[in-house]
TORLUMDO-550328 format. One record per residue (C-alpha): residue number from 1; residue in one letter; x, y, z. Coordinates in Angstrom, 3 decimals. Layout:
% TORLUMDO-550328
(r NUM 'a' (X Y Z)),
...
//
This chain:
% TORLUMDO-550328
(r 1 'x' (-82.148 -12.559 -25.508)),
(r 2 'x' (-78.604 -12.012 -26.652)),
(r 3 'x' (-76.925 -15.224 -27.075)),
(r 4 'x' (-73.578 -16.282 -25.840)),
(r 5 'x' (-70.517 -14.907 -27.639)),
(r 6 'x' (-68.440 -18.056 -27.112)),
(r 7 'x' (-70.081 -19.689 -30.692)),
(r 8 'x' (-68.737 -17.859 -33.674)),
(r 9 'x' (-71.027 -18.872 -36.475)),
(r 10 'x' (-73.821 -17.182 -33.946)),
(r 11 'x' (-72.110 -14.100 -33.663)),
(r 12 'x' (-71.161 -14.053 -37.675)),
(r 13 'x' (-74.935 -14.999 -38.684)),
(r 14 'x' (-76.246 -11.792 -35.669)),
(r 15 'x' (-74.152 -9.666 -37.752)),
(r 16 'x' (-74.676 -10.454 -41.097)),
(r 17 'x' (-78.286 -9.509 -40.048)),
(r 18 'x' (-77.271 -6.809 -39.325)),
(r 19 'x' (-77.238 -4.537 -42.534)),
(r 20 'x' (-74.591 -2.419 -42.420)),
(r 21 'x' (-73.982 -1.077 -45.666)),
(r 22 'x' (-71.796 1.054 -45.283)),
(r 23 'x' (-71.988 4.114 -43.883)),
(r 24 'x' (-75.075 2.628 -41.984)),
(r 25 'x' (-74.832 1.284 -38.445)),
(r 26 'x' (-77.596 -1.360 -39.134)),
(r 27 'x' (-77.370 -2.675 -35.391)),
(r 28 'x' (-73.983 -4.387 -35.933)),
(r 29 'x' (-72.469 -2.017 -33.217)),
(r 30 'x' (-75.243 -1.983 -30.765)),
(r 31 'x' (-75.074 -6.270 -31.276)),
(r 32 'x' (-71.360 -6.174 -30.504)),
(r 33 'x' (-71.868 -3.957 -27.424)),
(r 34 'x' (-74.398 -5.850 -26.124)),
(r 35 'x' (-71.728 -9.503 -26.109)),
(r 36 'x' (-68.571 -7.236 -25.171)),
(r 37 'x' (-70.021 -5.511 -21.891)),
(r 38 'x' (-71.363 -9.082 -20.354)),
(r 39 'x' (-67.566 -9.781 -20.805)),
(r 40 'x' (-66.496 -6.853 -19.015)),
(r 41 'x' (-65.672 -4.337 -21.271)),
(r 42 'x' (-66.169 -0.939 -21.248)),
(r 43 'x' (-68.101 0.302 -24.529)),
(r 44 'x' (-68.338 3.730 -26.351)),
(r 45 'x' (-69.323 4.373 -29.826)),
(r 46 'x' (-68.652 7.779 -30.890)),
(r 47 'x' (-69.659 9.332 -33.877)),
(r 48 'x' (-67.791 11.301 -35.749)),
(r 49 'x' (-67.791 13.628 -38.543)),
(r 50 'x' (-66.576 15.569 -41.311)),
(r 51 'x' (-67.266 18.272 -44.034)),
(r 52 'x' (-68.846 16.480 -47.505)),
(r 53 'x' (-68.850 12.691 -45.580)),
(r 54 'x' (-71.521 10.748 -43.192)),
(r 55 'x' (-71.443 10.504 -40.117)),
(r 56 'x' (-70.051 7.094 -38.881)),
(r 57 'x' (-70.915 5.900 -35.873)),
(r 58 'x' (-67.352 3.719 -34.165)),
(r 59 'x' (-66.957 1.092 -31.144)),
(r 60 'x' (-63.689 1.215 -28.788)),
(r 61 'x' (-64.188 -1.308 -26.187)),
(r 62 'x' (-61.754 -2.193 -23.716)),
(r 63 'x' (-60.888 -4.834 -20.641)),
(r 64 'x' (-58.487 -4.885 -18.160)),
(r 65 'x' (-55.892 -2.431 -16.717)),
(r 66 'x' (-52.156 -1.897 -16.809)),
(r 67 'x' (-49.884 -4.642 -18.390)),
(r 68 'x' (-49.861 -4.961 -21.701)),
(r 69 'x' (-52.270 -3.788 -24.260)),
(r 70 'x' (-53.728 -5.783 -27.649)),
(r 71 'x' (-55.910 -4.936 -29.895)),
(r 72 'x' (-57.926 -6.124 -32.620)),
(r 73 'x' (-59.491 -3.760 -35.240)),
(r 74 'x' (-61.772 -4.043 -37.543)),
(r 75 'x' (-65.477 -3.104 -39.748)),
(r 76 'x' (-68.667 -3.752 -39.425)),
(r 77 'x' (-69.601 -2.098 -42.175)),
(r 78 'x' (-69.990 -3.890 -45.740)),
(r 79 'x' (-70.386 -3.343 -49.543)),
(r 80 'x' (-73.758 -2.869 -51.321)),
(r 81 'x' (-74.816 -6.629 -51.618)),
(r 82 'x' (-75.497 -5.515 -55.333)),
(r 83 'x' (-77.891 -7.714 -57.475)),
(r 84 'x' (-80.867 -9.201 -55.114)),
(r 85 'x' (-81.076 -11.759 -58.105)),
(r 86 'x' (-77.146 -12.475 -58.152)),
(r 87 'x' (-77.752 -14.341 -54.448)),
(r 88 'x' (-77.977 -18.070 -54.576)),
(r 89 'x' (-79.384 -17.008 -50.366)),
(r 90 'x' (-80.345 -13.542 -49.410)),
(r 91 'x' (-77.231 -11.180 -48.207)),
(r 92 'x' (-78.406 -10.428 -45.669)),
(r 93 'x' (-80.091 -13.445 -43.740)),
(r 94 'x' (-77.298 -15.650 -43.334)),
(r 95 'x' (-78.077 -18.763 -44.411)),
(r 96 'x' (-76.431 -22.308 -44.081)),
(r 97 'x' (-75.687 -24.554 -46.825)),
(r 98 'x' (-73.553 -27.445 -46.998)),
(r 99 'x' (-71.230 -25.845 -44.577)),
(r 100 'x' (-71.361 -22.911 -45.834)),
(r 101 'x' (-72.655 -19.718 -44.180)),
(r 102 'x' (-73.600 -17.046 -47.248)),
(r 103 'x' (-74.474 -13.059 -46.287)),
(r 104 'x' (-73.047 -10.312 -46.828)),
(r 105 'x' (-69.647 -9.292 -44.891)),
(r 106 'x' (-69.166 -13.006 -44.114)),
(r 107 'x' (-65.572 -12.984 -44.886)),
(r 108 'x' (-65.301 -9.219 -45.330)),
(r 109 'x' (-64.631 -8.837 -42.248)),
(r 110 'x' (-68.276 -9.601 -40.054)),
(r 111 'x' (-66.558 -13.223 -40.196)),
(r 112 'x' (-62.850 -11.994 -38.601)),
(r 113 'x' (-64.780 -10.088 -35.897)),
(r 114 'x' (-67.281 -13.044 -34.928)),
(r 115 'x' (-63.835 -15.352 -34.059)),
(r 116 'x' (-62.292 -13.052 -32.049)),
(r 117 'x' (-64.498 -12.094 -29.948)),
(r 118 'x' (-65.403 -15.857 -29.943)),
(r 119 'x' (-62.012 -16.359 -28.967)),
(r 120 'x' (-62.468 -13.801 -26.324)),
(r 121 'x' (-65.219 -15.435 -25.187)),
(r 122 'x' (-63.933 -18.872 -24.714)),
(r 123 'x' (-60.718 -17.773 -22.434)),
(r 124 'x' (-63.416 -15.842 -20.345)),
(r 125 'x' (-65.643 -18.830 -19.707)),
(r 126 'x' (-62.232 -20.999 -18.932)),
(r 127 'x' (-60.802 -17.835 -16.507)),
(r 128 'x' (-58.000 -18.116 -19.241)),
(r 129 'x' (-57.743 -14.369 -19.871)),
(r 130 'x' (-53.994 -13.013 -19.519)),
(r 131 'x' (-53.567 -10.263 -17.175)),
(r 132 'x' (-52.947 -6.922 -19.227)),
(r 133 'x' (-55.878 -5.392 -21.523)),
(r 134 'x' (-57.752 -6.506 -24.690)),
(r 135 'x' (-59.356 -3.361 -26.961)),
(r 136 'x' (-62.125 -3.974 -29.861)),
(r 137 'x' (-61.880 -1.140 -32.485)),
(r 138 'x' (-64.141 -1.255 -34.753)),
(r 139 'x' (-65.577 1.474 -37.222)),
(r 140 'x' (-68.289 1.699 -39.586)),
(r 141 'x' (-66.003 3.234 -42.188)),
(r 142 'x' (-63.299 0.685 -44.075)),
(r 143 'x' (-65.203 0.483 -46.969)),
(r 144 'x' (-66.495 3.889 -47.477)),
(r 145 'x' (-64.077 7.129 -47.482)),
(r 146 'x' (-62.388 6.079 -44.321)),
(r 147 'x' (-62.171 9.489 -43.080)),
(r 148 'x' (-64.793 9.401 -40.394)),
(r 149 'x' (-63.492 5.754 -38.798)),
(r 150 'x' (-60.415 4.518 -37.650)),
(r 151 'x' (-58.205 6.924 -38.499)),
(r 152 'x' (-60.276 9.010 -36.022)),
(r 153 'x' (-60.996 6.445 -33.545)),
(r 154 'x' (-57.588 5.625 -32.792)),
(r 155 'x' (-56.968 9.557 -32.112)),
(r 156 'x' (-60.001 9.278 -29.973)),
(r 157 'x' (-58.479 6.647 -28.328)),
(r 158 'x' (-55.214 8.257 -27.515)),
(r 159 'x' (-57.186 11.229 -25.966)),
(r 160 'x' (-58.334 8.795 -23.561)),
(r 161 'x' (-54.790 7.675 -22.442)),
(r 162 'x' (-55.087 4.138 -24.104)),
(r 163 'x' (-51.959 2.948 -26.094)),
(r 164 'x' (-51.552 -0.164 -27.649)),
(r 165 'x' (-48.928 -2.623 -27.850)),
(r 166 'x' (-50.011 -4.389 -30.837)),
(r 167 'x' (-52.652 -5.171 -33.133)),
(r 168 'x' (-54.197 -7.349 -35.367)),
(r 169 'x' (-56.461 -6.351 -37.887)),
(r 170 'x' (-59.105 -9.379 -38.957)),
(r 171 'x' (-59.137 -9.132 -42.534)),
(r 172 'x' (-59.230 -11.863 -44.915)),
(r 173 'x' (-55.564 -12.570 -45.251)),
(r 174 'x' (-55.624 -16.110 -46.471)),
(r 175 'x' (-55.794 -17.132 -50.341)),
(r 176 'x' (-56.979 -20.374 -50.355)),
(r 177 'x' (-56.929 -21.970 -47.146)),
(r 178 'x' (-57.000 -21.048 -43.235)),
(r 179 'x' (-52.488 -20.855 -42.461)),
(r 180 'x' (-51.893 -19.328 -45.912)),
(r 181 'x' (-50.683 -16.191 -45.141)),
(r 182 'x' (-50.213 -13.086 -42.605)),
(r 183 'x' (-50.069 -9.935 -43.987)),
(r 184 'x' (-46.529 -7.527 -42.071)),
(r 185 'x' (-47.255 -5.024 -44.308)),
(r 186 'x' (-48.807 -3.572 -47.439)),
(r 187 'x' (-48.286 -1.276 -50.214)),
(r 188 'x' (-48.971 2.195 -50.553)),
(r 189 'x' (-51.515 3.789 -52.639)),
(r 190 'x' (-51.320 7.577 -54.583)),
(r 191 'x' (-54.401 8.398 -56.942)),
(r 192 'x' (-54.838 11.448 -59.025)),
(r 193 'x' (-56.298 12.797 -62.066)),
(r 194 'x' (-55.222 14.329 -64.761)),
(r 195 'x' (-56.406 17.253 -67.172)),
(r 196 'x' (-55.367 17.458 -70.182)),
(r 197 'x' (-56.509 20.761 -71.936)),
(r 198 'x' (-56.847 21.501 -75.445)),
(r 199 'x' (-58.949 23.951 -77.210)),
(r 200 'x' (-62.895 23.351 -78.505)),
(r 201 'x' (-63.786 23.631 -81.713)),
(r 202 'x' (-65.709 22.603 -84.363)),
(r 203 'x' (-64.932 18.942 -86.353)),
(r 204 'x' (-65.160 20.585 -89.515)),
(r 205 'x' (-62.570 23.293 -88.501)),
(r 206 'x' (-59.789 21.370 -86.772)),
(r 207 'x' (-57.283 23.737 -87.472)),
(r 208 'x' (-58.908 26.272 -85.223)),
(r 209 'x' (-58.847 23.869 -82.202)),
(r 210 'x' (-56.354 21.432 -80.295)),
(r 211 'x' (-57.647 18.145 -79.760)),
(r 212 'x' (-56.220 16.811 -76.537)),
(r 213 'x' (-57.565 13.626 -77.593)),
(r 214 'x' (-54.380 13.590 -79.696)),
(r 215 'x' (-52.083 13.345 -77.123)),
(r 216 'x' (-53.591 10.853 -75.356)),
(r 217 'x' (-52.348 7.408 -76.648)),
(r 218 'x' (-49.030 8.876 -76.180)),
(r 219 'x' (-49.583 9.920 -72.555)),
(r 220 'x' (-51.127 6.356 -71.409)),
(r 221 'x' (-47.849 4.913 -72.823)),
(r 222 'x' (-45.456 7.302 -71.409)),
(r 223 'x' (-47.187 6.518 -67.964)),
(r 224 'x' (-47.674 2.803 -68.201)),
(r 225 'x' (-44.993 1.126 -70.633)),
(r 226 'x' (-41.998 1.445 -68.544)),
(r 227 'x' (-42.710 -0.260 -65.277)),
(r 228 'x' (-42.244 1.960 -61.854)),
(r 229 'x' (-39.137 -0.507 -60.660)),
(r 230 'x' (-39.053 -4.212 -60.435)),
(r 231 'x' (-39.723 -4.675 -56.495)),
(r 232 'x' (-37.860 -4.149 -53.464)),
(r 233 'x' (-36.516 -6.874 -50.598)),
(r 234 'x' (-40.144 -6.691 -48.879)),
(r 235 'x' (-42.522 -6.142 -51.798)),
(r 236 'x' (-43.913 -7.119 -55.074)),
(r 237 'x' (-43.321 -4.380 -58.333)),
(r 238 'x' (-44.782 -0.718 -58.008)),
(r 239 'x' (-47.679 -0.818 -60.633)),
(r 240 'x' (-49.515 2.400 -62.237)),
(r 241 'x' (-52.551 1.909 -63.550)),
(r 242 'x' (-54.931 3.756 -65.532)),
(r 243 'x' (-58.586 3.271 -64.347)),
(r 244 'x' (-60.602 5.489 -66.147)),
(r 245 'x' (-60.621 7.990 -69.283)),
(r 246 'x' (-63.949 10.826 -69.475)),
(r 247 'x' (-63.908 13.927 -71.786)),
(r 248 'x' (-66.981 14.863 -70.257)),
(r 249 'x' (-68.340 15.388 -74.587)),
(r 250 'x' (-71.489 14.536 -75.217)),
(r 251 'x' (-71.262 15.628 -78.766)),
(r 252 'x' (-69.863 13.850 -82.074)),
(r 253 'x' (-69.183 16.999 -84.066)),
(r 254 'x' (-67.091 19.009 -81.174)),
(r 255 'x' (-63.606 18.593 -80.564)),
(r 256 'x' (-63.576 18.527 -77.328)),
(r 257 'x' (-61.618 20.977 -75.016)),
(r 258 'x' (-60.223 18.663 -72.214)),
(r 259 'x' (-59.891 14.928 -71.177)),
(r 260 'x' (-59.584 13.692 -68.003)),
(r 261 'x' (-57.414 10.514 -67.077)),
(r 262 'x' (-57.884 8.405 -63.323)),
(r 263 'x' (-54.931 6.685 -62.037)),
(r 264 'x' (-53.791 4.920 -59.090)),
(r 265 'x' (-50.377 4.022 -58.182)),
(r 266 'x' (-49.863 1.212 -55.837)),
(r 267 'x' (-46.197 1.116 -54.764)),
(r 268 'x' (-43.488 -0.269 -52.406)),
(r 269 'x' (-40.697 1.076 -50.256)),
(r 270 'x' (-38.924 2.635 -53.101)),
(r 271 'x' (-41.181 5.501 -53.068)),
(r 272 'x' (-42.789 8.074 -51.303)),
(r 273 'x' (-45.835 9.655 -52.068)),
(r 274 'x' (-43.845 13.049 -53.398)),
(r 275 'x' (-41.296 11.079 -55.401)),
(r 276 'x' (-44.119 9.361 -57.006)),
(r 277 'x' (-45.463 12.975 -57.420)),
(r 278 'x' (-42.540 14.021 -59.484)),
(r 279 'x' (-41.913 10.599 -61.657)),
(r 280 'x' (-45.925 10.995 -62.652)),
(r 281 'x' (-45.543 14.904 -63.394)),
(r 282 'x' (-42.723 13.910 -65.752)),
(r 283 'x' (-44.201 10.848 -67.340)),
(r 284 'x' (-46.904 13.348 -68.238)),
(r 285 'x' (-44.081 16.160 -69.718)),
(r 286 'x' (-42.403 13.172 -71.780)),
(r 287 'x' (-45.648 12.026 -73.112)),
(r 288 'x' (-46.821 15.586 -74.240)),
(r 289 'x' (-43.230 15.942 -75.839)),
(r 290 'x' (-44.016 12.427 -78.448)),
(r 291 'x' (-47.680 13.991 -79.088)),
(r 292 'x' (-48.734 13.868 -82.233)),
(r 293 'x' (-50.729 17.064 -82.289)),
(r 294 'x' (-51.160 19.166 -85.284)),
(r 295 'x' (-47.902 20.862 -86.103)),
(r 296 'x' (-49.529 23.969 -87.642)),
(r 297 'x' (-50.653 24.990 -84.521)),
(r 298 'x' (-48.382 26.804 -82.251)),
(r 299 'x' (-51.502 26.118 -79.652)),
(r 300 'x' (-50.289 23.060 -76.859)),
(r 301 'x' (-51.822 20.991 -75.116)),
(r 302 'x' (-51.341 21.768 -71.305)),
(r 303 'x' (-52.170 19.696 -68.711)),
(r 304 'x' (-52.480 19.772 -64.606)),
(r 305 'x' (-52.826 16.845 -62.206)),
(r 306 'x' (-55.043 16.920 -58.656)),
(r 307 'x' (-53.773 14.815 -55.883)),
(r 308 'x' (-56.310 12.847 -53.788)),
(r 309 'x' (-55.801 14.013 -50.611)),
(r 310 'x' (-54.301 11.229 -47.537)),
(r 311 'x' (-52.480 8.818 -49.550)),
(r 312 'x' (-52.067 5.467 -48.068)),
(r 313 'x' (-48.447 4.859 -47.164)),
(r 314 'x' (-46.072 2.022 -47.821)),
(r 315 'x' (-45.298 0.376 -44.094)),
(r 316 'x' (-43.511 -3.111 -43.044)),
(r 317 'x' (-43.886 -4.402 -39.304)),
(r 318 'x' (-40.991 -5.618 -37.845)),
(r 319 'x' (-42.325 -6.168 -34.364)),
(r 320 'x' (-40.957 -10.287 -34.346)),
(r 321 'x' (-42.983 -10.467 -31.198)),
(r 322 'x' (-45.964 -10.121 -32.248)),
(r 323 'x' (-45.391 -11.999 -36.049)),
(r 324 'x' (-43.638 -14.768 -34.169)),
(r 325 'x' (-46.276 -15.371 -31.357)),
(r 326 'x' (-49.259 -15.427 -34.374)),
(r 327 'x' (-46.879 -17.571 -36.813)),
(r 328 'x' (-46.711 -19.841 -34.262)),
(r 329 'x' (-50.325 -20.096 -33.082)),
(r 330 'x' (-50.986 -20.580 -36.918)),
(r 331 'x' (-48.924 -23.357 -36.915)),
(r 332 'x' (-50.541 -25.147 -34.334)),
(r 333 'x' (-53.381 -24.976 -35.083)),
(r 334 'x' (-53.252 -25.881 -38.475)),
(r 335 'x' (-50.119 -27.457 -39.299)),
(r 336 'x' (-49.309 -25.213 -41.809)),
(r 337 'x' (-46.262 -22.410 -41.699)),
(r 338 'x' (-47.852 -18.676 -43.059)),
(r 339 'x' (-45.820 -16.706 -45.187)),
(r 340 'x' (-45.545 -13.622 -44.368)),
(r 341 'x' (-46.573 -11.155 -47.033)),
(r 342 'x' (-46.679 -7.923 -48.072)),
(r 343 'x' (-49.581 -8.363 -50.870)),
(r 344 'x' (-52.606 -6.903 -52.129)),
(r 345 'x' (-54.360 -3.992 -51.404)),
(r 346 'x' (-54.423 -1.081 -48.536)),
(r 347 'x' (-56.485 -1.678 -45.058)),
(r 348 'x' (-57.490 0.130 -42.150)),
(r 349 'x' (-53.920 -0.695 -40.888)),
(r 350 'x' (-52.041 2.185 -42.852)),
(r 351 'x' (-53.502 4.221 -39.294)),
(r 352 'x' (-52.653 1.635 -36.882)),
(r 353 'x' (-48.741 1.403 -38.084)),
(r 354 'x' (-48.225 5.062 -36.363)),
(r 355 'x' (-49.939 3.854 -33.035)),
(r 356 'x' (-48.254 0.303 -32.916)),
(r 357 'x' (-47.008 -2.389 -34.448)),
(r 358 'x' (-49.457 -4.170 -36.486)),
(r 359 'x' (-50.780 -7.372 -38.764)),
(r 360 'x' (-53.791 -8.590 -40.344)),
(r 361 'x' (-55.234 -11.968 -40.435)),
(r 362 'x' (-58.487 -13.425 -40.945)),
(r 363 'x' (-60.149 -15.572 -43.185)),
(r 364 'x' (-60.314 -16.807 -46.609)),
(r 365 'x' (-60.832 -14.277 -48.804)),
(r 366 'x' (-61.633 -15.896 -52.139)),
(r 367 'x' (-65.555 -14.660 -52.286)),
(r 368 'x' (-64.773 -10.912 -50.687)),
(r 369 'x' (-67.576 -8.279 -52.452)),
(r 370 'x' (-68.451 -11.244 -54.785)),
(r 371 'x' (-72.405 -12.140 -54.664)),
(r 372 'x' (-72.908 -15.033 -52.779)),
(r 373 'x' (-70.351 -14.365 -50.349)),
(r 374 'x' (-69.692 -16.984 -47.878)),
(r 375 'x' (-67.439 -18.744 -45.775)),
(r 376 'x' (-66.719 -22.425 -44.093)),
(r 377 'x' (-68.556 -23.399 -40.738)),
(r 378 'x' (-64.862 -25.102 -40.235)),
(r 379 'x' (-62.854 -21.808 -40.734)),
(r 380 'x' (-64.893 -20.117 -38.181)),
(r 381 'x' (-63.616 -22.602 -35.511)),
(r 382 'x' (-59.980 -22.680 -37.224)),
(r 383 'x' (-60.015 -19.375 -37.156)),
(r 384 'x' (-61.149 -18.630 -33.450)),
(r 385 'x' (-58.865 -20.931 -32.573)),
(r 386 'x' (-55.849 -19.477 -33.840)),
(r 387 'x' (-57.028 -16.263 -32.180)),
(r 388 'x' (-57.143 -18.137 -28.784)),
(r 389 'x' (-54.037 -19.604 -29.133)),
(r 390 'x' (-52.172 -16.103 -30.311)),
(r 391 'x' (-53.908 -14.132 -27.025)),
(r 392 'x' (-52.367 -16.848 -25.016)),
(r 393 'x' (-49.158 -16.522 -26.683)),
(r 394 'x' (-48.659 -13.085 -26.981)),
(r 395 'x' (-49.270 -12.242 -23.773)),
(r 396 'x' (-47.201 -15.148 -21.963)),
(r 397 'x' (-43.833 -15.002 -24.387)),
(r 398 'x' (-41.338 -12.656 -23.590)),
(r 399 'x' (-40.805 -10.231 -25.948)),
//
């Protein structure tokens, strides 16, 4: 028998259970549909698809008519657990220790999903629910190639005539402690490679080839050593980084013909994804330029650059509504005042920010794709009731 929604660590340790590596389902869905419809909400879970990606199965579940809308999004699916050995508990069997619930997806975000719909639960069993409707999103794609997920859902969704006021997206916000921090916005993200292209040949005649090995301490510095700018009003510095270097050469006695260099750029609101284009392009140029390639050789090095497709744009919410009504259900809860930040990494809310306004906030975040994953007994209940208090609040305050 399902059990009652209204307990979060039950719902976090029935998901964790669940394994949901990502792209797999592993029941989490089917779990969640089966403590959202006693709650009367309508459930679907499409599937969706796309050339050269899994198929991802989704949820979009939804109470209530007219008034306002809120939603929360979110992922069931998790990380490889890695390691079997690394695990002080098994990933995926949730186990309590001093406190301490360990599996899998317990902060990232199984944990964030568990509290709300705890939360949900709780003003259902009081007949505290505020007129208007509540949505669950949830895909099965945030940690894979989040093409086949929310992106998609939340066009699914608009086919169906829902539109959202606002959102909150439940992942682990906090740094150290439950009231840290809300997340109004985050960076965006541009990745690329590039080729640089030389000519093979053999060691022993290096004046019959072009290394592009040679111009590649010169390239790394022309792209790294200057920093992109030194922050904006909203967010931290722009920062290019260089994540991986292959030449694809097997061999010790063949120069090779071409190297290829992995970047990503994450970067605030003083660029766009096609200035970014151009400053990278001619990083590249002025590196080439201070090459020290072999001058005998009229032969240069070229080079091209590929573009990951869908780059994550930079976005800032401004909806004081929504960040006001959360602040302050953070505060009373907990005592503490959350700064609003603009930090780390991109989310499944670079989609949301074209459909409505949105924020993230969840748990602590400190053991996130870390063997041995785990989170706090006490944050579960801090946590769901923040989320009880913010329903209340957002729906009741003017806006």
């Amino acid at each position: 028998m399902t059990h009652s929604a209204t307990n979060p660590a039950e719902n976090l340790a029935a998901l964790i259970r669940c394994p949901s590596v990502t792209p797999e389902e592993g029941g989490a869905l089917a779990l969640l549909e089966a403590l959202l419809r006693p709650l009367d909400f309508t459930v679907e879970r499409p599937v969706f698809s796309d050339a050269g990606t899994p198929d991802v199965e989704n949820l979009l579940a939804t109470r209530g008519r007219g008034g306002r809308h809120l939603v929360f999004a979110g992922h069931t699916d998790v990380v490889p657990p890695g390691r079997l050995s690394d695990w002080r508990h098994p990933p995926f069997e949730a186990v309590i220790e001093n406190g301490q619930m360990y599996g899998r997806g317990a902060v990232d975000m199984k944990g964030g999903i568990a509290c709300f719909l705890a939360a949900v639960a709780r003003l259902s069993e009081r007949g505290e629910l505020p007129e208007g409707q509540i949505s669950f999103l949830i895909t099965g794609d945030e940690e894979g190639p989040a093409i086949n997920g929310t992106d998609k859902l939340l066009a699914h969704a608009g086919r169906r005539g829902l539109r959202f006021d606002a959102c909150v997206v439940g992942e682990p916000t906090n740094p150290e402690r439950m009231g840290d921090m809300i997340k109004i916005g985050r960076r965006g993200s541009v990745s690329g490679w590039i080729t640089l292209t030389g000519r093979q040949g053999h060691v022993a005649y290096p004046h019959l080839a072009e290394n592009p090995m040679r111009a590649l301490p010169s390239v790394l510095d022309a792209l790294m050593r200057v920093p992109l700018d030194a922050g904006t009003a909203s967010f931290q510095p722009s920062n290019l980084e260089v994540t991986g270097v292959d030449t694809e050469n097997p061999s010790t006695n063949v120069i090779p013909s071409r190297t290829r260099i992995a970047f990503n750029v994450r970067h605030n609101d003083h660029w766009t994804p096609e200035s970014l284009h151009a400053e990278v392009t001619a990083r590249v140029r002025s590196g080439l330029a201070d090459a020290a390639l072999r001058q005998e050789r009229a032969q240069p090095v070229a080079f091209d650059i590929e573009w990951r497709e869908n780059p994550a744009e930079v976005f800032l919410t401004r909806d004081e509504h929504l960040t006001r009504a959360l602040s302050e259900a953070v505060v009373d809860v907990t005592g503490r005042a959350p700064s609003l930040s603009t930090s780390g990494g991109t989310s499944d809310a670079r989609f949301i920010k074209n459909y409505c306004p949105v924020v993230e906030f969840g748990l602590v975040g400190q053991t996130m794709h870390m063997s041995d994953e785990r989170v706090a007994l006490s944050d579960l209940e801090t946590l769901t009731a923040i989320y009880e208090t913010f329903i209340s609040r957002w729906f009741s305050a003017d806006t």
